[in-house]
Structure formats: structure tokens, C-alpha cells
Jmol script that loads the backbone (N, CA, C; Angstrom):
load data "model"
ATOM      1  N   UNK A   1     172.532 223.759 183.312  1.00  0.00           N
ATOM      2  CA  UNK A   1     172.755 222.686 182.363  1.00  0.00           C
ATOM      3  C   UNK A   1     171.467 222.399 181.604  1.00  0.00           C
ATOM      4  N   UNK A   2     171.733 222.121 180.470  1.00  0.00           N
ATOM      5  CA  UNK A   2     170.485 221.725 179.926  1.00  0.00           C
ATOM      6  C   UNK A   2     170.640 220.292 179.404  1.00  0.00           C
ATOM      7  N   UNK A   3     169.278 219.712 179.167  1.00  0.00           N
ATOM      8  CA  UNK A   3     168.980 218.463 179.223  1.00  0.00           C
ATOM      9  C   UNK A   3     168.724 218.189 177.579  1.00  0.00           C
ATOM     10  N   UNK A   4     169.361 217.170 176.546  1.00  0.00           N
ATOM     11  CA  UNK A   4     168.887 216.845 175.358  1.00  0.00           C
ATOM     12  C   UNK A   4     168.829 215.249 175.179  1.00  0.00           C
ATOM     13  N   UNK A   5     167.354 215.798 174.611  1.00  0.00           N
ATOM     14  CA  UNK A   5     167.346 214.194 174.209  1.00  0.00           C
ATOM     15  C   UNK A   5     166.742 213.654 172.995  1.00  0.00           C
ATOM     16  N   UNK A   6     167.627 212.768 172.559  1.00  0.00           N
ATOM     17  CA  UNK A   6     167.762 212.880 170.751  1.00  0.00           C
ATOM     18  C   UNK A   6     166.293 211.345 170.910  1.00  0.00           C
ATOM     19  N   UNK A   7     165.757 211.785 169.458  1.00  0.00           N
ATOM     20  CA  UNK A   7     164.532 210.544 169.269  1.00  0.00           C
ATOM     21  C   UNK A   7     164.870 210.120 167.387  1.00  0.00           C
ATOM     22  N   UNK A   8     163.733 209.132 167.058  1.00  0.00           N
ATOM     23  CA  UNK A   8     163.970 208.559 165.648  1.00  0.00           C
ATOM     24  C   UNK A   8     165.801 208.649 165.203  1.00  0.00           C
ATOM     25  N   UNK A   9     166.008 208.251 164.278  1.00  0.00           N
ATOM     26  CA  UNK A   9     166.904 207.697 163.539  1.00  0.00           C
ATOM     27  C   UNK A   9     167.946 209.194 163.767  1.00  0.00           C
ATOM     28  N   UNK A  10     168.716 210.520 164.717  1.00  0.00           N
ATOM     29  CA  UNK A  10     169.086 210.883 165.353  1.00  0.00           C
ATOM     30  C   UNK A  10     169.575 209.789 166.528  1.00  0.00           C
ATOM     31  N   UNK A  11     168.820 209.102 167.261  1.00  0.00           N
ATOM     32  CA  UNK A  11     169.311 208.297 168.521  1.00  0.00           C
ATOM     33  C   UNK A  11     170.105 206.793 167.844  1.00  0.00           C
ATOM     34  N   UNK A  12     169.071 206.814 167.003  1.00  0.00           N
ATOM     35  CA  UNK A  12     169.893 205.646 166.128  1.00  0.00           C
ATOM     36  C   UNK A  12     171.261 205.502 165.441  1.00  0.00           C
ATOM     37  N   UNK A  13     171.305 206.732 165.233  1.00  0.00           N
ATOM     38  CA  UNK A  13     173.061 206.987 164.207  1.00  0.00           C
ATOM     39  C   UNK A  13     173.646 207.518 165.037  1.00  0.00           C
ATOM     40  N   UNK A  14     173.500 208.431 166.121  1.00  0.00           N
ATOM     41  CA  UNK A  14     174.432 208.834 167.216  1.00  0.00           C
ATOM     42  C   UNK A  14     174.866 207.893 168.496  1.00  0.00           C
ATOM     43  N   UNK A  15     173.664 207.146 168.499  1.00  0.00           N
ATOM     44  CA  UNK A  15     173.887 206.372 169.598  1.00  0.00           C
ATOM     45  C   UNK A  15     173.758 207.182 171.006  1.00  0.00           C
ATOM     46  N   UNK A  16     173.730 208.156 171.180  1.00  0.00           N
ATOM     47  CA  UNK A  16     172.852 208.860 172.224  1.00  0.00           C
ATOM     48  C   UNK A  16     171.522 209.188 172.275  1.00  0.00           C
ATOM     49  N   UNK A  17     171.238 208.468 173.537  1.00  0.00           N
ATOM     50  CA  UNK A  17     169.773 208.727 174.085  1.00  0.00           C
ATOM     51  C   UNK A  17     169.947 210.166 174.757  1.00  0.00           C
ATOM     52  N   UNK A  18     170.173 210.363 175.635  1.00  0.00           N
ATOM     53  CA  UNK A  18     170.419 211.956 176.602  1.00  0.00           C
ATOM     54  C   UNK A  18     171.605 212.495 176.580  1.00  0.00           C
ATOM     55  N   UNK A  19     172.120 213.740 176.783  1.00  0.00           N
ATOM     56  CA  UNK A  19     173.058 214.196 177.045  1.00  0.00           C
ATOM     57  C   UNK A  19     172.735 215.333 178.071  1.00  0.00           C
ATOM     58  N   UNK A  20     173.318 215.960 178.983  1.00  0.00           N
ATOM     59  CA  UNK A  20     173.597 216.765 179.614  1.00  0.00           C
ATOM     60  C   UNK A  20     174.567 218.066 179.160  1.00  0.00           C
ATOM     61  N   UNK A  21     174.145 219.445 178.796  1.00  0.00           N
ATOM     62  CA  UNK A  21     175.404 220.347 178.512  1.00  0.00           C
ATOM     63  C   UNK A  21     174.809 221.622 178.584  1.00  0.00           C
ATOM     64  N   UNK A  22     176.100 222.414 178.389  1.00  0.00           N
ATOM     65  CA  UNK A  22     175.764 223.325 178.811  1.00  0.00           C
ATOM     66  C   UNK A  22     176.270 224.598 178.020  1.00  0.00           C
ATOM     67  N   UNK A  23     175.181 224.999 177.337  1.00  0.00           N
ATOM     68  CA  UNK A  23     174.978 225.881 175.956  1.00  0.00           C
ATOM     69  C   UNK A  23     174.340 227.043 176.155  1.00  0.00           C
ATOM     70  N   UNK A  24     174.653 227.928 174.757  1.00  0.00           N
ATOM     71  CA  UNK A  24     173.725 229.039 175.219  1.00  0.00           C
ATOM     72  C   UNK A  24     172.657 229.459 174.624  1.00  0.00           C
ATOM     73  N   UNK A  25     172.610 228.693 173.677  1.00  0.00           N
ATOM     74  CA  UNK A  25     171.471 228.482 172.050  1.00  0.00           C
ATOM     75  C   UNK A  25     171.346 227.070 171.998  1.00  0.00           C
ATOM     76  N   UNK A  26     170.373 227.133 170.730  1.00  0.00           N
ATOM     77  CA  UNK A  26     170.586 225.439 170.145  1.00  0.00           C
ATOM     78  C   UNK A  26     171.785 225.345 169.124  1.00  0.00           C
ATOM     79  N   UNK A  27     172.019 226.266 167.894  1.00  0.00           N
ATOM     80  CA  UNK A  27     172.800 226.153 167.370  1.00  0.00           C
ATOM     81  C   UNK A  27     174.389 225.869 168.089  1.00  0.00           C
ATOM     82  N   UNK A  28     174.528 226.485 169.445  1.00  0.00           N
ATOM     83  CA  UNK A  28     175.889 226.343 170.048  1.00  0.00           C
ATOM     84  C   UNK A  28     175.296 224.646 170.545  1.00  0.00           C
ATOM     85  N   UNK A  29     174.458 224.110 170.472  1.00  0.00           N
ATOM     86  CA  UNK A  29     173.822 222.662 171.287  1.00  0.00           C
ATOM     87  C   UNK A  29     174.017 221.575 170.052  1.00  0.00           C
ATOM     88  N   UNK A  30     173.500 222.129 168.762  1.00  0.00           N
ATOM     89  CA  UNK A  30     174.283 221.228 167.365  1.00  0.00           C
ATOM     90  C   UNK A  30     175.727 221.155 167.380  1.00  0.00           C
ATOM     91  N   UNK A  31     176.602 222.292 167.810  1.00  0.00           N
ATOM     92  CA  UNK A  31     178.115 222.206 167.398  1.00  0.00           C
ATOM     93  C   UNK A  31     178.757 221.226 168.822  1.00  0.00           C
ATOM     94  N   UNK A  32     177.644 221.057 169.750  1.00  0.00           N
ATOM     95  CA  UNK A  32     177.887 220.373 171.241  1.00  0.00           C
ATOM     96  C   UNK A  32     177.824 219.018 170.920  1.00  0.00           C
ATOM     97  N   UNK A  33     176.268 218.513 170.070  1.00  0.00           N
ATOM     98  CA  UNK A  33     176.007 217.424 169.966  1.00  0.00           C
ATOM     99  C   UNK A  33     177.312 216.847 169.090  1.00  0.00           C
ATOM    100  N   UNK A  34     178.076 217.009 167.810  1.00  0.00           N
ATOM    101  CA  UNK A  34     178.667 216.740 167.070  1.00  0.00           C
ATOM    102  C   UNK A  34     179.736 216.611 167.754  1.00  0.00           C
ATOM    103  N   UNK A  35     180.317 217.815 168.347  1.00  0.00           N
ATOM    104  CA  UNK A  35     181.505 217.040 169.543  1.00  0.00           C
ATOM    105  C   UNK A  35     181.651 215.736 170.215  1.00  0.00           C
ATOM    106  N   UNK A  36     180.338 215.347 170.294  1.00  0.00           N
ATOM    107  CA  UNK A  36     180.255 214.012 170.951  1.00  0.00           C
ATOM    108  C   UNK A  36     180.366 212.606 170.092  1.00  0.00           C
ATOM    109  N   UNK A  37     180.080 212.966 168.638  1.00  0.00           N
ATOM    110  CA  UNK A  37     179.748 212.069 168.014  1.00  0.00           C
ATOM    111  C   UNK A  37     180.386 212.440 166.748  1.00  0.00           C
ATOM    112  N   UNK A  38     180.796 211.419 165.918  1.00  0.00           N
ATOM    113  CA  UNK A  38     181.077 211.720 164.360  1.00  0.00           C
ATOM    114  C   UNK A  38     179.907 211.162 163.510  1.00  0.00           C
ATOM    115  N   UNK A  39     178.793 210.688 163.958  1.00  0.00           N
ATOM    116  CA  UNK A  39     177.978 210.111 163.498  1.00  0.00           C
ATOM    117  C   UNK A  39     177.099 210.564 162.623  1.00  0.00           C
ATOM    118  N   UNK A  40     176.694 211.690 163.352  1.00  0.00           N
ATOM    119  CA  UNK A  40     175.931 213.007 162.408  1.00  0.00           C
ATOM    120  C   UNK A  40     176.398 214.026 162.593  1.00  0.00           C
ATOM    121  N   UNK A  41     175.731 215.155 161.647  1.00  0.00           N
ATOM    122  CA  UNK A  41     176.371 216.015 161.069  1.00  0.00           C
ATOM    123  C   UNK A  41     175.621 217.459 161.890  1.00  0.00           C
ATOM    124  N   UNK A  42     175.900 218.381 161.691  1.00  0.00           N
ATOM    125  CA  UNK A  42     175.255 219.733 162.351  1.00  0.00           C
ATOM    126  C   UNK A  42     174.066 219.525 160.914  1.00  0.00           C
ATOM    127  N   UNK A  43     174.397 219.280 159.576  1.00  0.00           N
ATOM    128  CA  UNK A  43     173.414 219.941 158.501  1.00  0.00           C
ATOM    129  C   UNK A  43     172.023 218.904 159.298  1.00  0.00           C
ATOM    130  N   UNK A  44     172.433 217.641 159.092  1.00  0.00           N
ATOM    131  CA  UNK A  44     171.377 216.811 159.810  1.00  0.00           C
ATOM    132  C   UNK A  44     170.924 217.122 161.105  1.00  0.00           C
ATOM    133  N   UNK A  45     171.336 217.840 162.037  1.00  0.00           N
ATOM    134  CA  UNK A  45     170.705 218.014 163.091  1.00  0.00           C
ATOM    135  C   UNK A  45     169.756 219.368 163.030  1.00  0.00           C
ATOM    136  N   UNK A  46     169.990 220.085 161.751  1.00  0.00           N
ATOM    137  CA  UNK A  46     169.273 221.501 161.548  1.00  0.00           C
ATOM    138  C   UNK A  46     168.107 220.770 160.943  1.00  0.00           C
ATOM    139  N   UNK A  47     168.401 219.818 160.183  1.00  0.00           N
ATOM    140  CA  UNK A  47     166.563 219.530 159.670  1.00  0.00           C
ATOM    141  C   UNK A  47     165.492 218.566 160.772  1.00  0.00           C
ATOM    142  N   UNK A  48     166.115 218.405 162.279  1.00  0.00           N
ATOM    143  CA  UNK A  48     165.089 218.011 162.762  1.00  0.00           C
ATOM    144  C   UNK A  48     164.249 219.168 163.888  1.00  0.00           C
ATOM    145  N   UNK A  49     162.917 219.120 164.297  1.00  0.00           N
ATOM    146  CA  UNK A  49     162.630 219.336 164.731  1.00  0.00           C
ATOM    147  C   UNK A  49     162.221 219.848 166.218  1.00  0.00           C
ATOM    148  N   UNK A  50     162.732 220.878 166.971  1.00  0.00           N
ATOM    149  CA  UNK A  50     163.641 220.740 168.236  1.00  0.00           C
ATOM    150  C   UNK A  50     162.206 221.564 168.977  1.00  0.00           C
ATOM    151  N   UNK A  51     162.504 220.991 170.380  1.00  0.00           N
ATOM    152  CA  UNK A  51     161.241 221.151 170.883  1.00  0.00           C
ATOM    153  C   UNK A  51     161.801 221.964 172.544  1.00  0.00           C
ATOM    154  N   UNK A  52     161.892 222.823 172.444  1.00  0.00           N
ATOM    155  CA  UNK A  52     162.736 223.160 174.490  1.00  0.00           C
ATOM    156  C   UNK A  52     161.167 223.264 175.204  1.00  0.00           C
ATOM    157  N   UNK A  53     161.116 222.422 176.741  1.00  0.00           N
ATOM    158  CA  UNK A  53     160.481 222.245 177.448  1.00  0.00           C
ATOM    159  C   UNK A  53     158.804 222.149 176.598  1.00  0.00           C
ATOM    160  N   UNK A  54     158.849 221.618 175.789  1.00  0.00           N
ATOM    161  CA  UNK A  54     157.433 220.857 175.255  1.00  0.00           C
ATOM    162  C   UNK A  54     156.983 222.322 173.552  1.00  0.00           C
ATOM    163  N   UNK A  55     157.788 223.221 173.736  1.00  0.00           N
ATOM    164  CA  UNK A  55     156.867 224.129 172.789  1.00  0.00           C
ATOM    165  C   UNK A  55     158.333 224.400 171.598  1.00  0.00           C
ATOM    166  N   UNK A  56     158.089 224.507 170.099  1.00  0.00           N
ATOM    167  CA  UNK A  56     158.704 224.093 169.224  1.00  0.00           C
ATOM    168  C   UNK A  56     159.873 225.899 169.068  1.00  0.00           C
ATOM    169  N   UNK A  57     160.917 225.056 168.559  1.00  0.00           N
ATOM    170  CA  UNK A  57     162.042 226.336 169.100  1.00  0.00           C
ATOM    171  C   UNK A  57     162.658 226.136 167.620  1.00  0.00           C
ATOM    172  N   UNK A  58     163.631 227.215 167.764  1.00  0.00           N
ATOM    173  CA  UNK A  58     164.729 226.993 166.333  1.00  0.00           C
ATOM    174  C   UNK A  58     166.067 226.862 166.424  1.00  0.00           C
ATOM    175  N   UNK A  59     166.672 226.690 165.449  1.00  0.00           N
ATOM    176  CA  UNK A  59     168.180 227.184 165.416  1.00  0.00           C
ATOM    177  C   UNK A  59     168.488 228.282 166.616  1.00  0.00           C
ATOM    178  N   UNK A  60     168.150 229.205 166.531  1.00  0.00           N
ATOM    179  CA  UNK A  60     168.380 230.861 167.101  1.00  0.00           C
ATOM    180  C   UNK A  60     167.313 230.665 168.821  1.00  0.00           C
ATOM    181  N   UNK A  61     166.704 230.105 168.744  1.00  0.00           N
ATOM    182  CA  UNK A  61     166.187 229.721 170.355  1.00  0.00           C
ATOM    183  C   UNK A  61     167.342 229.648 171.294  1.00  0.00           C
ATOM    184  N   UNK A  62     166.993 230.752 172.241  1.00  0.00           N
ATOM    185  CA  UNK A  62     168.262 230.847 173.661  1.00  0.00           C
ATOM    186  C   UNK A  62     168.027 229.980 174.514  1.00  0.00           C
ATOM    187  N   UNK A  63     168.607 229.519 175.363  1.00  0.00           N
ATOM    188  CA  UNK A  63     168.592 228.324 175.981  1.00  0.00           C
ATOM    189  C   UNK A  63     168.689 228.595 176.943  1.00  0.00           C
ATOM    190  N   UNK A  64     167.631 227.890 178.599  1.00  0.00           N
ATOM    191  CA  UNK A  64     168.284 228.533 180.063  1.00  0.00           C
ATOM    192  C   UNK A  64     168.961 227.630 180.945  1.00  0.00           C
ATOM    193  N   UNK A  65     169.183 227.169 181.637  1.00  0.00           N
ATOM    194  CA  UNK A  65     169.489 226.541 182.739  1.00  0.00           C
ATOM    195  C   UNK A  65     168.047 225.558 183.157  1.00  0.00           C
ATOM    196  N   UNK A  66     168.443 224.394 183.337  1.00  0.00           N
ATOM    197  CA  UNK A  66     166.923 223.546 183.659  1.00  0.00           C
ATOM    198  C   UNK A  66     166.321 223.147 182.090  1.00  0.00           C
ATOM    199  N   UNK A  67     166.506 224.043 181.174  1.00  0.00           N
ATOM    200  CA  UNK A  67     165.725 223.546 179.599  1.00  0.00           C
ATOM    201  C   UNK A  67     166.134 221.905 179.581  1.00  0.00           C
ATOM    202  N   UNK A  68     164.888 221.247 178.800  1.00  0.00           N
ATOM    203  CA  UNK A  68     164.604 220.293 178.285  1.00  0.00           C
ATOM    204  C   UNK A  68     164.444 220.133 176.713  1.00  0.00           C
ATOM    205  N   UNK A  69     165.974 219.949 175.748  1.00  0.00           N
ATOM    206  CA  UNK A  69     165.644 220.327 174.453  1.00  0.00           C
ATOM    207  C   UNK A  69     165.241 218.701 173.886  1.00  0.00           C
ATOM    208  N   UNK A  70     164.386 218.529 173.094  1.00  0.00           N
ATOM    209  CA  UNK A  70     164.132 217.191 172.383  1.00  0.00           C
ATOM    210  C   UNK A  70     164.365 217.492 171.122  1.00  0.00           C
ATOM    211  N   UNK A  71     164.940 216.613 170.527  1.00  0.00           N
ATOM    212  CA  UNK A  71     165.407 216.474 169.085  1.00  0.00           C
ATOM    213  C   UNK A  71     164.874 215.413 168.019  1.00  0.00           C
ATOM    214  N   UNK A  72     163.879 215.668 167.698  1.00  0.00           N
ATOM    215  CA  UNK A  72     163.475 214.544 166.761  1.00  0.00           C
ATOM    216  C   UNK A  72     163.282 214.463 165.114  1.00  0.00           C
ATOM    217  N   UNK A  73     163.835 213.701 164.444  1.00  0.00           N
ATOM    218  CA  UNK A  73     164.260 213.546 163.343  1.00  0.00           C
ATOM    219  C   UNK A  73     163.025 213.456 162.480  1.00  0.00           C
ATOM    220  N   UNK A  74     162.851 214.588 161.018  1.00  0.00           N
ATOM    221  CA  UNK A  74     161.799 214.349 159.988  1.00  0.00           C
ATOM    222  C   UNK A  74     161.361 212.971 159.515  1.00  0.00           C
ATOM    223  N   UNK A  75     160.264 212.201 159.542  1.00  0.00           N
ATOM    224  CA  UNK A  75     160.007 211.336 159.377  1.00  0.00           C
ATOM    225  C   UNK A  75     158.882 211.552 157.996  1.00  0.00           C
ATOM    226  N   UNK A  76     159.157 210.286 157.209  1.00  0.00           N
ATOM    227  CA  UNK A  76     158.303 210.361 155.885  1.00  0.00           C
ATOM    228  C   UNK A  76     158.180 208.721 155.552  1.00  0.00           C
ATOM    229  N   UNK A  77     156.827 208.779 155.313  1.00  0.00           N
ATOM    230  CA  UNK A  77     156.364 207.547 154.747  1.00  0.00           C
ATOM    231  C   UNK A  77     155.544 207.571 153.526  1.00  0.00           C
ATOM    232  N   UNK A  78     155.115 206.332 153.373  1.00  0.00           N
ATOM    233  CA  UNK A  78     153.992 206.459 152.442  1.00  0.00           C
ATOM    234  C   UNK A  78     153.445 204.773 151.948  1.00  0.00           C
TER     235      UNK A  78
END
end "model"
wireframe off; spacefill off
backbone 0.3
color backbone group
């Protein structure tokens, strides 16, 4: 199983903090997250920044058993 956990305005519009599932990529982990939620979208979950067990991954990143994916949303100020 792998472990996700959504941060910035992702946790805010989904309303999930963690989820638990069990995927075999990230992209199969976007079409997971959206199952759960109508809140956001897969396009929005491709522009944030995904991190498995601390080092920065992609779309196409395979996923193992025990992974820790973090999801955190582009942030811009000024």
C-alpha cells in the first residue's frame, strides 16, 4: 500500500489530508485520488509537485509497497 499525502490548496479543495492505496504509478495514484473526490481534477493534480519517500518523482514514477507519495500544490506570490 502506499501512503499519500496531499499539502497547500490540494488538501484544501479535496478535503483529504492522507489516503492509503494501492497503485502502481503515480499517474494510476491521480486517477485513484479523483475517485475519491470530485473536487479536483487529474489536470490539477499533474501540475503539482510529487515527492515519493522525500526525493522528487513524476507522472511515470513506479510506485512500491511502503512508498510515501507527497503532493504539494504550485505556489506563487508576489
Amino acid at each position: 500500500m502506499i501512503t499519500v499525502k496531499l499539502f497547500g490548496i490540494m488538501r484544501i479543495e479535496s478535503g483529504i489530508k492522507e489516503l492509503t492505496l494501492d497503485v502502481p504509478n503515480v499517474k494510476e495514484l491521480y486517477k485513484a485520488i479523483c475517485a475519491q473526490t470530485d473536487r479536483i481534477t487529474e489536470k490539477e493534480l499533474t501540475g503539482c509537485m510529487v515527492l515519493i519517500n522525500g526525493v522528487q518523482g513524476n507522472k511515470r514514477s513506479k510506485l512500491q509497497d511502503g512508498d510515501v507519495v507527497t503532493l504539494m500544490s504550485p505556489v506563487a506570490g508576489g
